[in-house]
N, C-alpha and C positions, 0 to 999 in steps of 0.2 A: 375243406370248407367249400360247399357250393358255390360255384359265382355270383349269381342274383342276392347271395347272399354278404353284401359286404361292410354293412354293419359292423357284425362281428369281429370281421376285421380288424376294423378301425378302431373298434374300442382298446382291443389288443396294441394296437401300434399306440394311441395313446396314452396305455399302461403302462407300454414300456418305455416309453419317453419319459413319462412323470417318474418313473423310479430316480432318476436321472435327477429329479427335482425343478423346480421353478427356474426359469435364469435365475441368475443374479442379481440381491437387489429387490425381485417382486416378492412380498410377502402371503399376499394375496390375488386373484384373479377375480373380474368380473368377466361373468359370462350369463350372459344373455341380460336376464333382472336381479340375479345374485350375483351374491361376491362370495367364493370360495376360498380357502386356506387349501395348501398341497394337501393332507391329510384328508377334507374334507371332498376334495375335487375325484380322489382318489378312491375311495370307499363308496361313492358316487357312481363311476364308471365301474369301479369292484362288482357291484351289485348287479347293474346291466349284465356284465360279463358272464357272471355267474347262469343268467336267465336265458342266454345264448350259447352259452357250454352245454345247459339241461338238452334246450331243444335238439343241438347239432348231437350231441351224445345219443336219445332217444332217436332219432332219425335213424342213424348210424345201425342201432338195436333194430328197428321195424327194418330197413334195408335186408339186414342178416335172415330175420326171422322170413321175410317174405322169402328170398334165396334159397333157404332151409326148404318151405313149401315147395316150392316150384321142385327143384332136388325129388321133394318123395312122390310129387303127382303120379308120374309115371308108375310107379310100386303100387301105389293107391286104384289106380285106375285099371291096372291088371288084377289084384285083387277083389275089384267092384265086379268085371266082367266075369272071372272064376265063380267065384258067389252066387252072380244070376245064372249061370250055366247048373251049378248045383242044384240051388231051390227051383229052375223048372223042373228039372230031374229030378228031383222028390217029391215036389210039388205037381207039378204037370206043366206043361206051358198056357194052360187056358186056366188056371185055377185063381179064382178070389183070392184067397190066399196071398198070394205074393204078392198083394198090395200092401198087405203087413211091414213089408221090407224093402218097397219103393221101387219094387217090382211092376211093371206092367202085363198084365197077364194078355198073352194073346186070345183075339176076339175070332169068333171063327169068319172062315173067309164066306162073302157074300159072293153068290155066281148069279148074274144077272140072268132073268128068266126069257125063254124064247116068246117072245110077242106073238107071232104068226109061223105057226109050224112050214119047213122047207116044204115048197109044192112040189107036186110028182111032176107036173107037165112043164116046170121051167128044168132046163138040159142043166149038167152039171158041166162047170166050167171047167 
């Protein structure tokens, strides 16, 4: 059980105290603006329980399943790069195409143009 989570807890500890039963003597409890019987006070706190079991259980589940991910990324991610090494090699590395497959195809490369051709009368350095 998480610690900011301590609700849960408590309801537990006071599950297991009421199995215990009422002192001695109390038939019933007021708590808060009702008044409860053990039976009723119990099925009560049962309920709660129940609704903090769900969550802490599915938590527990998503924990696993995230752990599982993380575990195959690696596999995942060498198989991603293999793939695209293939389809440019089938494909070519500039072809349209490989967007199909979330592939970015390479653009050709731009060579910036000479402005002002080198002059004969400046020395080369």
């Amino acid at each position: 059980m998480r610690k900011q989570d301590d609700v849960g807890a408590r309801i537990k500890q006071v599950r297991a105290g009421l199995k215990a039963g009422f002192p001695q003597g109390v038939k019933s409890l007021k708590v808060g603006d009702k008044t409860y019987t053990h039976a009723e006070l119990d099925r009560v706190f049962a309920d709660y329980d129940v609704q903090f079991d769900a969550v802490e259980a599915t938590h527990k589940l998503l924990e696993q399943q995230v752990d599982a991910r993380n575990g195959a990324k690696p596999g995942a991610r060498g198989l991603l790069a293999d793939f695209k090494t293939a389809m440019k090699h089938v494909l070519g590395r500039a072809s349209p195409d490989l967007a199909l497959y979330g592939i970015n195809p390479e653009r050709p490369r731009k060579r910036p143009a000479r402005k002002t051709p080198p002059s004969a009368s400046k020395p080369a350095a």
